[in-house]
C-alpha positions as CSV (number, residue, x, y, z in Angstrom):
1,X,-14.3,-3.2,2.8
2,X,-16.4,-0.2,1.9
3,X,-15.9,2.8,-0.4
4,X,-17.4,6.0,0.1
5,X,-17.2,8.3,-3.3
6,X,-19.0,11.3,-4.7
7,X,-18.1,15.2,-5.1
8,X,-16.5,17.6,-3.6
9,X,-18.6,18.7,-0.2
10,X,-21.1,15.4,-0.9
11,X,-20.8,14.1,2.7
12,X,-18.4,11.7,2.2
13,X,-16.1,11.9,5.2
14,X,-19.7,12.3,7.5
15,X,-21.0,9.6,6.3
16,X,-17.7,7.2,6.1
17,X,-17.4,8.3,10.3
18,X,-20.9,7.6,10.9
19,X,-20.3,4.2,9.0
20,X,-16.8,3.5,11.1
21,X,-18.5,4.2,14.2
22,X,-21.7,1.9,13.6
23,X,-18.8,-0.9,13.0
24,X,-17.3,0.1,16.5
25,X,-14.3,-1.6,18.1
26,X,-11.1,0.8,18.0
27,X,-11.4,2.6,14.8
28,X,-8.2,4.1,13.5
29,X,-8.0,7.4,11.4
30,X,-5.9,7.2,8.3
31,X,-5.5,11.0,7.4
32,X,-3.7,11.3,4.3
33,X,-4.0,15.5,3.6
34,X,-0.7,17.3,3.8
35,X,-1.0,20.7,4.6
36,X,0.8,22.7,2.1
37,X,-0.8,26.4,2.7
38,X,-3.0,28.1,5.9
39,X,-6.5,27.0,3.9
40,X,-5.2,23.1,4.5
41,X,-4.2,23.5,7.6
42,X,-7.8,24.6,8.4
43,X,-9.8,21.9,7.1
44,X,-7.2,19.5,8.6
45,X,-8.4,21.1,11.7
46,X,-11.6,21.0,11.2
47,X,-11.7,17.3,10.2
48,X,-9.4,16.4,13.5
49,X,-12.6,18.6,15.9
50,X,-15.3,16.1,13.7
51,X,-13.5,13.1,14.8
52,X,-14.2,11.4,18.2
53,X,-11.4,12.1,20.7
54,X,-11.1,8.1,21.1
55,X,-10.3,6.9,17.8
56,X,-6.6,6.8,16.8
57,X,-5.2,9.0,14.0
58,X,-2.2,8.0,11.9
59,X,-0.8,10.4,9.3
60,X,0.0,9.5,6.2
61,X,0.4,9.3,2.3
62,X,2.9,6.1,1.6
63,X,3.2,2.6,2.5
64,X,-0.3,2.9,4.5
65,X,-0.6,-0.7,4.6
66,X,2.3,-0.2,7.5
67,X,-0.4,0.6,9.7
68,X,-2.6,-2.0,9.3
69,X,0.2,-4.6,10.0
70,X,1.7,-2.2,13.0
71,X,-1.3,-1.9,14.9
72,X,-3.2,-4.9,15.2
73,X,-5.6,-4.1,18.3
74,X,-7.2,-1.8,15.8
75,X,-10.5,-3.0,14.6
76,X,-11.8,-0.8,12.1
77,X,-9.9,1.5,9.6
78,X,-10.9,4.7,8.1
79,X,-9.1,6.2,5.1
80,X,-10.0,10.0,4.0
81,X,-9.1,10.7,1.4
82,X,-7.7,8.3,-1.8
83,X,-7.7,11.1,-3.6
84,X,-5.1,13.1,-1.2
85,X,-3.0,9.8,-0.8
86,X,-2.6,10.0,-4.6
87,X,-2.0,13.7,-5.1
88,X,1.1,12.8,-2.3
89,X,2.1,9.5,-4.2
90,X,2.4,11.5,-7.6
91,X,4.3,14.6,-5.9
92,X,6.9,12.3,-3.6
93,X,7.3,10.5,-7.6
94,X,9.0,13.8,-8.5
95,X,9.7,15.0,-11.7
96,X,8.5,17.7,-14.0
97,X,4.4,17.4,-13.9
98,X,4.1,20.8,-16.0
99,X,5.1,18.4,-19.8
100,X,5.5,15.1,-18.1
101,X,7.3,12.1,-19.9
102,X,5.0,8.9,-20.4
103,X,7.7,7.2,-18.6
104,X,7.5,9.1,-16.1
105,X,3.2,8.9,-15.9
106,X,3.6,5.3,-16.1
107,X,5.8,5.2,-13.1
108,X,3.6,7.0,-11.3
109,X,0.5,4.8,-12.4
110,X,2.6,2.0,-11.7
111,X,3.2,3.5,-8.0
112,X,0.0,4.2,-7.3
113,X,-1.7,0.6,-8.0
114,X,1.0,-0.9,-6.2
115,X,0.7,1.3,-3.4
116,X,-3.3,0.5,-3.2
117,X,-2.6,-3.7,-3.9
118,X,-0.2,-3.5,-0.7
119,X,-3.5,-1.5,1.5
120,X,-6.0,-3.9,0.0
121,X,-4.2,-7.1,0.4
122,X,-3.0,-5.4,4.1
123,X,-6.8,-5.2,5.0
124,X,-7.8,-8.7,3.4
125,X,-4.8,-10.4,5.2
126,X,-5.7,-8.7,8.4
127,X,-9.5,-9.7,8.7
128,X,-10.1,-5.5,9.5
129,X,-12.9,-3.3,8.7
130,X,-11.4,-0.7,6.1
131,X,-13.4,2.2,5.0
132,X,-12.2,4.4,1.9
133,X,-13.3,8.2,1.3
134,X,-12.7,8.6,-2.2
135,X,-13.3,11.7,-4.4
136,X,-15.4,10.9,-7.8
137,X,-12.8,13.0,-10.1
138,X,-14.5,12.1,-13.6
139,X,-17.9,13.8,-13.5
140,X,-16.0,17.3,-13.9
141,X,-14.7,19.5,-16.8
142,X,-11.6,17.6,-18.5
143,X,-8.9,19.2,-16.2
144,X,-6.9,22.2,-18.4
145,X,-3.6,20.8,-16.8
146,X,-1.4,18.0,-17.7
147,X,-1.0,17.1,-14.7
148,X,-5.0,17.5,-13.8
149,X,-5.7,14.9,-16.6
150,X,-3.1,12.7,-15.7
151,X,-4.3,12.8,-11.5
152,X,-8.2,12.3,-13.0
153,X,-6.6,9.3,-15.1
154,X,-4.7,7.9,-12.1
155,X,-7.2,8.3,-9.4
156,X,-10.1,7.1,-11.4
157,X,-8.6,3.4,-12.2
158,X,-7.3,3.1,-8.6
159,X,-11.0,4.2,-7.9
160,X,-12.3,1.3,-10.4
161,X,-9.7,-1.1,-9.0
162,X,-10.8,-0.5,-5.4
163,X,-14.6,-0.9,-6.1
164,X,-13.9,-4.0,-7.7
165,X,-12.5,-5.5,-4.2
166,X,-15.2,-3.5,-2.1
167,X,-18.0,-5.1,-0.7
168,X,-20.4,-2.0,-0.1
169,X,-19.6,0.9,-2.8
170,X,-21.9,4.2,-1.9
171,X,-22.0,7.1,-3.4
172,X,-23.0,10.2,-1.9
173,X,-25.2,13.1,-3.3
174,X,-25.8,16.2,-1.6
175,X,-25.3,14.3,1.8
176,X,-27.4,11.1,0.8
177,X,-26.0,7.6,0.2
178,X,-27.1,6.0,-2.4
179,X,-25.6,2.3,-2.3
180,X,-24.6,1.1,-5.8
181,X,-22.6,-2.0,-4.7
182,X,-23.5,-4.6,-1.7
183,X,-26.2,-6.4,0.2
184,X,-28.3,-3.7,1.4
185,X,-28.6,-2.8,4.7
């Protein structure tokens, strides 16, 4: 398991399909954006042209361990972005983000690291290559929204909590990977 993580235009998804195609076998394409407005739709686009017309995309932002169990001929998985998958998790949770409840943040917590358990233990229990595109949401400004706090909160433990069980962590600057975590290759 590997986990690809810096900022915002840092390379991540280049590198992560450069790193999914040196793996080889059938690679399958978890896409996990949701295209909300015209600017999604393009870089949606965009990121289905980058991808090679051979590997297998599956759509996605709940119960993505599914896949892994569903399609077994697939060798190596690629997941861009955790980041998305959360922002879908914590919108399908519902409720009122603008002065949300603490019962209702720690349901979505709660969600969320249950969600990434059931895709960890999916890859672990499946002997697969899995890949993660991550986005590193706590270098910033402190969000001004509640719901931009809570989202950095959330994302960066299920970050932590996926490193943890990674065995090659990189993070990318300005299109360089700089491995923090793994034998080096």
């Amino acid at each position: 398991m590997e986990l690809v993580t810096g900022g915002a235009r840092s390379g991540k998804s280049r590198f992560a399909q450069a790193e999914a195609a040196r793996l080889g076998g059938r690679i399958g394409y978890i896409a996990t954006a949701q295209a909300f407005d015209e600017e999604m739709r393009a870089r949606i686009q965009k990121h289905r042209q980058d991808r090679p017309a051979t590997w297998r995309t599956f759509e996605g932002h709940r119960d993505l361990a599914e896949f892994l169990y569903r399609n077994p001929e697939i060798d190596t998985w690629l997941l861009d972005c955790v980041t998305l998958w959360i922002t879908g998790l914590m919108f399908d949770h519902g409720g009122e983000w603008i002065q949300p409840s603490s019962e209702m943040v720690e349901q979505a917590e709660q969600l969320v690291a249950a969600q990434v358990q059931e895709l960890l233990q999916a890859a672990e229990k499946r002997e697969k290559h899995l890949i993660l595109v991550t986005n590193e949401v706590g270098m910033g400004l402190v969000p001004e929204s509640a719901f931009g706090r809570i989202f950095r909160d959330i994302a960066g433990r299920a970050n932590q909590r996926i490193a943890a069980r990674a065995d090659a962590v990189y993070f990318m600057v300005s299109g360089i990977p700089l491995q923090i975590k793994g034998a080096q290759r």
